[in-house]
C-alpha positions as semicolon CSV with decimal commas, in nm:
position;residue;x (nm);y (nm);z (nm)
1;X;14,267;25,267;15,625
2;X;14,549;25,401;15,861
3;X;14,785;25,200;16,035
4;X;14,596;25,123;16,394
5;X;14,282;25,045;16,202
6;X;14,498;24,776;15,973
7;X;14,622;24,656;16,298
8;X;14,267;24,586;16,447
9;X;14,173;24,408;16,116
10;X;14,472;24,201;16,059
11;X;14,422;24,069;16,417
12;X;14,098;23,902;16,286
13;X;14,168;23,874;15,952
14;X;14,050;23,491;15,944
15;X;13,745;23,581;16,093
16;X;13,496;23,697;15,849
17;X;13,206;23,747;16,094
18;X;13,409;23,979;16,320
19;X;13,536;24,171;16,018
20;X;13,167;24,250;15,966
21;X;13,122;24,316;16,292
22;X;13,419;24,560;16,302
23;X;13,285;24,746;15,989
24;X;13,193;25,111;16,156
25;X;13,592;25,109;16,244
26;X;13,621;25,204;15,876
27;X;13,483;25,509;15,917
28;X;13,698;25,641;16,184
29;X;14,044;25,831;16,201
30;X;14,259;25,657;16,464
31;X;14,593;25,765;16,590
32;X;14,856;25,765;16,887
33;X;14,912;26,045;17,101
34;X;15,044;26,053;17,433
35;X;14,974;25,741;17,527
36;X;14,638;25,710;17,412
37;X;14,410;25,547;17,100
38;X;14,244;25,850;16,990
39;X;13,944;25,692;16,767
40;X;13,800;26,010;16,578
41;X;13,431;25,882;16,521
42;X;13,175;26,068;16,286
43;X;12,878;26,192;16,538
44;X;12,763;26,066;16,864
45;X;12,540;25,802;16,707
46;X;12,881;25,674;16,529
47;X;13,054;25,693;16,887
48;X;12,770;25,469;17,043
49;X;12,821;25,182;16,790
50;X;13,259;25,208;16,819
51;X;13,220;25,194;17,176
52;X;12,999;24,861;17,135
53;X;13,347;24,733;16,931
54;X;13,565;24,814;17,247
55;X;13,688;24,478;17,357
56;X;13,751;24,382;17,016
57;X;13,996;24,690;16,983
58;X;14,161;24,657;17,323
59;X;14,302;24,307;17,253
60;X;14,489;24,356;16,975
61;X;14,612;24,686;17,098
62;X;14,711;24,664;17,422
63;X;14,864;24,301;17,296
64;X;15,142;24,516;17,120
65;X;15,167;24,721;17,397
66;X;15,034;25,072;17,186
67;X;14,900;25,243;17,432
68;X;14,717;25,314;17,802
69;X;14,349;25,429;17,673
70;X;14,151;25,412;17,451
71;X;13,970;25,757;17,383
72;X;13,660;25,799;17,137
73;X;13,614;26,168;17,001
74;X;13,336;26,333;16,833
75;X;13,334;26,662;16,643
76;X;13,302;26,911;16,879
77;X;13,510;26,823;17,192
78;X;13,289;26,505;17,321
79;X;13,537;26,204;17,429
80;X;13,519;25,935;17,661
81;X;13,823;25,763;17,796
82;X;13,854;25,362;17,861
83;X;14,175;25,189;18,000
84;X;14,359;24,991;17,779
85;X;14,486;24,705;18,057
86;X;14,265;24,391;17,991
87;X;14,386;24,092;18,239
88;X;14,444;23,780;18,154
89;X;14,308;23,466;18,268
90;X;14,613;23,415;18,467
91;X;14,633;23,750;18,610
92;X;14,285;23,702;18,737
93;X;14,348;23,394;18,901
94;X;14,660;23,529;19,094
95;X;14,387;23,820;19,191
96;X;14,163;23,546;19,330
97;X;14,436;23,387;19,563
């Protein structure tokens, strides 16, 4: 497990249910790189169930500040790119005003 994927899991480490849920992370390669999460995932069927998980990775991550997006590769040059910025409660009440 690299470093990004230990921070993801520590982050719900007393919840065994999401750790379940967070299980196809384990099979992925994740690392920084200009400003991004690159999540290497196995094949496009692999990609479809990580990008299911994406909420649950952007909290922790953007919560330390790692990063701007969150890209999800495949083998073969196939990405797609999601923004890391997740308001908060209070941001979208200031929004609403």
């Amino acid at each position: 497990m690299d470093r990004l994927q230990r921070v993801v899991f520590s982050f719900y480490r007393e919840d065994a249910q999401m750790e379940a849920v967070l299980e196809p992370l384990r099979r992925c390669r994740m690392r920084r790189s200009w400003g991004s999460i690159r999540v290497e995932c196995a094949d496009a069927a692999h990609l479809e169930l990580v990008s299911g998980l994406l909420g649950h990775l952007r909290l922790p991550l953007a919560a330390l500040g790692l990063g701007r997006q969150i890209v999800l590769q495949v083998p073969g040059g196939r990405q797609r790119s999601y923004p890391m910025y997740v308001p908060f409660h209070s941001d979208q009440l200031d929004q609403l005003a």
